[in-house]
C-alpha positions in Angstrom: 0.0 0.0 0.0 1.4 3.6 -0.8 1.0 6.5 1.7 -1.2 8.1 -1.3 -3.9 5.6 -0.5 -4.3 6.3 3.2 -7.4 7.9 4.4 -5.5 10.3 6.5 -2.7 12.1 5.4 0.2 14.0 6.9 3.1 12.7 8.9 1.7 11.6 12.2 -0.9 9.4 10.5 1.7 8.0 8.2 3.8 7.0 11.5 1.1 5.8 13.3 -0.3 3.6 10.3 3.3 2.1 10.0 3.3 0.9 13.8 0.0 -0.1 13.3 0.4 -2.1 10.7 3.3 -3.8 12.0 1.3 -4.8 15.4 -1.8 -6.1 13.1 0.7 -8.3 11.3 2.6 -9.4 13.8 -0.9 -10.6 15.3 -1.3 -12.4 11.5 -4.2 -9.5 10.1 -4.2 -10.6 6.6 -2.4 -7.4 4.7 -5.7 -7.4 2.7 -7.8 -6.4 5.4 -5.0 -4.3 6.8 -4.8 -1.6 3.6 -8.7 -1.7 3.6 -8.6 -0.5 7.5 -6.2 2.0 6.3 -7.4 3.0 2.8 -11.6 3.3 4.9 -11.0 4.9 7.7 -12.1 7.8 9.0 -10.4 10.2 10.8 -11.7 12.3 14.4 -13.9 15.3 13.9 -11.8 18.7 14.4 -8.8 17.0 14.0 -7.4 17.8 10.2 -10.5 17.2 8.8 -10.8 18.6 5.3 -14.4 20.2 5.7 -15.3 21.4 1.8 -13.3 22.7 -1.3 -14.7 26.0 -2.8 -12.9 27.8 -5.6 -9.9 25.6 -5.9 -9.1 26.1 -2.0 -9.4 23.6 0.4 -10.7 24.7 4.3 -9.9 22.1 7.0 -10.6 22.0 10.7 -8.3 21.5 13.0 -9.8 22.9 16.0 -8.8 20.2 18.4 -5.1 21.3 17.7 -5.2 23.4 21.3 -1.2 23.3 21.5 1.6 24.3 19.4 3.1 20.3 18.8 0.0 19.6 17.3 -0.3 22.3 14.9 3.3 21.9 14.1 2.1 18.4 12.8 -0.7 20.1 10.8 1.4 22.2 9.3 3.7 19.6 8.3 1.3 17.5 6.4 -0.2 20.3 4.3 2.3 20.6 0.7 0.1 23.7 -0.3 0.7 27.4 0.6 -1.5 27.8 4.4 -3.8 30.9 5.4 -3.6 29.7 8.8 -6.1 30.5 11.5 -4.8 30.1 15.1 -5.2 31.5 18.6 -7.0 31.5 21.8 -5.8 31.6 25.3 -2.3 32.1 24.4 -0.6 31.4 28.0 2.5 32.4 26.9 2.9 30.2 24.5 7.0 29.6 22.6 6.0 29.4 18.9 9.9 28.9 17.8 9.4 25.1 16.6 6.6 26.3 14.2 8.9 29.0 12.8 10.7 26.8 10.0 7.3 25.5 8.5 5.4 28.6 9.0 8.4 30.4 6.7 8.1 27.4 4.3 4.2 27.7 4.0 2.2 30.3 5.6 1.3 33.2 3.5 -1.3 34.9 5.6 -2.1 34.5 9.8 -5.4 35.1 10.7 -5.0 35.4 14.8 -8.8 34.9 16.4 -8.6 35.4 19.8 -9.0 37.9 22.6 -5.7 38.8 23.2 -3.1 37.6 20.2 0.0 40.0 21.6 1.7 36.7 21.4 1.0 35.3 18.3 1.4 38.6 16.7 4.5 39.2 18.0 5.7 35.6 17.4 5.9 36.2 13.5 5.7 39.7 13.0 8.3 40.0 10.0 8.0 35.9 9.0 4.5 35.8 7.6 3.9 38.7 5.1 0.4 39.3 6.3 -1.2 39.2 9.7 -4.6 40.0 10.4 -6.4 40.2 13.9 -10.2 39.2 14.6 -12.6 38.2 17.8 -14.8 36.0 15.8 -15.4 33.4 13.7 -17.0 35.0 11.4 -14.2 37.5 10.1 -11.9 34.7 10.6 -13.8 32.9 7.5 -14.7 35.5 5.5 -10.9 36.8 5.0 -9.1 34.2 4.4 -11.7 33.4 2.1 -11.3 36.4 0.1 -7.4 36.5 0.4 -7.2 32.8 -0.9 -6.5 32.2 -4.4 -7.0 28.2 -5.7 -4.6 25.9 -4.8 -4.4 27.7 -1.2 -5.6 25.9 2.3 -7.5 27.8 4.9 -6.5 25.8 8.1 -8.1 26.5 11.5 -5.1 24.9 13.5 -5.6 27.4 16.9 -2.3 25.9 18.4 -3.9 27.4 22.0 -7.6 26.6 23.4 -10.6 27.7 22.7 -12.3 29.3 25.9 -11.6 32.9 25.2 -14.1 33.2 22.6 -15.7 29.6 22.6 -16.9 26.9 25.4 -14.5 23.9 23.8 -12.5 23.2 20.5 -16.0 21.4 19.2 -17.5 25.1 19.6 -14.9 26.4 17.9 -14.7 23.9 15.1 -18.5 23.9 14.5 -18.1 27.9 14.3 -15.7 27.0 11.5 -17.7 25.0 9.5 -21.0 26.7 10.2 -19.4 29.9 8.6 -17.6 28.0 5.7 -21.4 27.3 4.8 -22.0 30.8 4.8 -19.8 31.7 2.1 
């Protein structure tokens, strides 16, 4: 089976698919059944899930993505350049791992949250354009408009959600409800 033909992409899937599949067989799972698992399955709500494509650009929710490891790993799987939609209750967070990737593929930061000093401060001069919002709603609508096909709009908040929503499921929902809007 090739890593094209996995449900899930991006790296941490890949790896955890590859110990996975070594378990299964060491427990003598038929391959067969194993790349139907793999090639079938579907992945957790909020958690890089590719919501729609409109226009040529693809929006996915990763809402549950509440600390900056895992949106490092979102932004490692995508290969496309990122509008990327983070923030929340920043408790001071260090945003230095993300810095190599975000120069590689971020074009545009959309910081939703209450307070983004942080964020803002944290790639002031790395990602051309940075944009701050308190809701959900401007969040979608610009990086709608700033996309161009071939982009990703990615709602990977690498902080939690309570400043401006009850859980990451809020927040995700939010996401999608205004994607639907557009």
């Amino acid at each position: 089976m090739t890593i094209e033909n996995l449900a899930l992409q991006g790296k941490q899937y890949r790896q955890s698919s590859m110990a996975a599949s070594i378990q299964t067989r060491l427990e003598d799972v038929r391959k067969a059944n194993i790349r139907e698992s793999f090639a079938g399955f579907e992945g957790v709500e909020h958690k890089l899930e590719h919501v729609t494509t409109i226009r040529g650009v693809d929006f996915i929710d990763d809402s549950k993505s509440a600390k900056v490891n895992s949106t490092w790993y979102a932004l490692g799987s995508i290969n496309k350049p990122i509008i990327w939609i983070a923030g929340g209750v920043d408790k001071g967070n260090d945003y230095s791992s993300l810095m190599e990737l975000v120069q590689q593929k971020v074009k545009m930061l959309i910081c939703l949250g209450v307070d983004n000093e942080n964020l803002i401060r944290s790639f002031k001069g790395v990602i051309p354009t940075i944009i701050e919002t308190d809701n959900m709603s401007d969040a979608v609508t610009k990086a709608y408009y700033s996309a161009q096909k071939g982009d990703v709009v990615l709602l990977s908040p690498a902080n939690p959600s309570f400043d401006l929503f009850e859980n990451y499921e809020d927040r995700g929902n939010a996401f999608k409800a205004e994607i639907t809007e557009l």
